[in-house]
N, C-alpha and C positions, 0 to 999 in steps of 0.2 A: 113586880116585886123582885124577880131574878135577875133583872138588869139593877136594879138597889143592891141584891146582894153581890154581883161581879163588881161594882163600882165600889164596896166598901171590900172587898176581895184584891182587889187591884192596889185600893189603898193601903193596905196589911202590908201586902208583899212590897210593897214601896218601902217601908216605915221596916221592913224587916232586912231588907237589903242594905238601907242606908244607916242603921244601929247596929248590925251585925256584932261589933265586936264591943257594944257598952254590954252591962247588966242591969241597968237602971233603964227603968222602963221608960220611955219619953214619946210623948203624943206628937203626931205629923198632922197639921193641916194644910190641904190643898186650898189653894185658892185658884185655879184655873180647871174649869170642869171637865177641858179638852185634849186632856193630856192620850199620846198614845205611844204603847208598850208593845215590842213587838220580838218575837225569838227570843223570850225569856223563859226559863224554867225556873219553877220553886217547887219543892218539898215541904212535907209535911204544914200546909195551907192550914188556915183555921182564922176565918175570918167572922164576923157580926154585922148585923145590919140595925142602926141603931135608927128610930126619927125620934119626931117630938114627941109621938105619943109611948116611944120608949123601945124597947131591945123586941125585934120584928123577927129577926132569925140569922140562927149560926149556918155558919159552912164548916164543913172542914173534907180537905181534900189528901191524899197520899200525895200527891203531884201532879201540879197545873203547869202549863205550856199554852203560852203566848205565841201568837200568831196576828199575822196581819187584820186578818178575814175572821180567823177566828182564838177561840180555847177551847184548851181540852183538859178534861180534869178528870184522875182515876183515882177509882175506890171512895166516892162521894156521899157523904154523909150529911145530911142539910135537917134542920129543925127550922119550922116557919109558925111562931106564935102569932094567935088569930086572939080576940078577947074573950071569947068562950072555950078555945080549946088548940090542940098543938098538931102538927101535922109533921110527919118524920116520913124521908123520903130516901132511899139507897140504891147506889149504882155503882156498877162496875168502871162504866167509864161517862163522860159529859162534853156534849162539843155543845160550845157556848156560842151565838153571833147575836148581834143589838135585836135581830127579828126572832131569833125559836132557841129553844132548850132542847138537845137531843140527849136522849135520854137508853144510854144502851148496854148491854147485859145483866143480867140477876135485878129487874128495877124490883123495888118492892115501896110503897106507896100507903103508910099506917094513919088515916083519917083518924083522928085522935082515939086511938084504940078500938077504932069500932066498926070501920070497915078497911080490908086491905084488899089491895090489888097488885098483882104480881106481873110482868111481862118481861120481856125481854129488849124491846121497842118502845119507847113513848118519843114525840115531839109535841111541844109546849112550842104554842104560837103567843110570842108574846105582844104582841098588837091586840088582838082580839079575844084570847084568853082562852083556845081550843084546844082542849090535848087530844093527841091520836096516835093511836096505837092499832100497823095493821098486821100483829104478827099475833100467836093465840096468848092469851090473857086468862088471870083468874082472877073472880072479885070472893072476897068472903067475907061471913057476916053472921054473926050470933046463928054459928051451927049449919049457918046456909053457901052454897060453892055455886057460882058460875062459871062456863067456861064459856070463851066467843075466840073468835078469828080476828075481829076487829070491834075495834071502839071510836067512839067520838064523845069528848064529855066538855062539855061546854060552863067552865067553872064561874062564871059571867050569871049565869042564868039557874045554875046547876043543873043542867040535862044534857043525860048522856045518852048513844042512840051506841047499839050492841045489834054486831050479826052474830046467825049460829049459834045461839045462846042454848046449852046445857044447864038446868037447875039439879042441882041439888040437895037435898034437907036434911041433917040428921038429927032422930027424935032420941032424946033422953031417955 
């Protein structure tokens, strides 16, 4: 899904460089899938990922930077609608390559209001669907707080394996 949203990401900033000076808004379609961008910067980013089954999730970045190898994208804001529910994801900064989502300072990770996770570290493996995060973490959840050193959540399967795990409850 994050390589869907860098590819319609890519496509924005295309459509936004080459319109630059209209005000009429005017649709770019690619027709070669292989296009590659490289030592570019754009500001204030703000891209969509649309399929057939309809608008799947926004980006929006303070500014991204193209690279050969990779991107990097700061002050990251992403919304990823599921059909049951919305998942809001925030970061300081994002280095993007076709294999993982690195995911670093302030992340914070809102499972559609119901559970959040906070770290400062995540990598998002995007082949196999593992996130990990080995730096300390907090999950929280209707009044309840975990703390760990590390994580492994396996969004494929949804199981996630925690070291060091601190619980704690607070009762009403």
């Amino acid at each position: 899904m994050v390589v869907k949203i860098f590819a319609i990401v890519v496509l924005l900033l295309v459509m936004e460089i080459t319109f630059l000076s209209t005000q009429e808004p005017i649709t770019l379609e690619l027709k070669h899938e292989k296009i590659a961008f490289s030592d570019i910067t754009f500001e204030k980013l703000h891209a969509w990922l649309i399929t057939t089954e309809g608008l799947r999730g926004v980006l929006k970045a303070a500014k991204a930077q193209s690279f050969q190898t990779r991107n990097e994208l700061a002050e990251v804001n992403a919304t990823l609608f599921f059909t049951d529910h919305r998942d809001y994801i925030r970061a300081d900064k994002a280095l993007y390559t076709p294999e993982k989502l690195h995911l670093l300072d302030h992340i914070v990770y809102d499972s559609n209001h119901s559970l959040l996770f906070k770290s400062d570290d995540l990598v998002y493996n995007m082949q196999n669907g593992i996130a990990t995060s080995n730096t300390p973490f907090t999950l929280e959840q209707d009044g309840a707080r975990a703390r760990g050193k590390s994580l492994v959540y396996d969004t494929k399967r949804r199981y996630a394996k925690a070291e060091d795990i601190i619980l704690t409850i607070e009762e009403e």
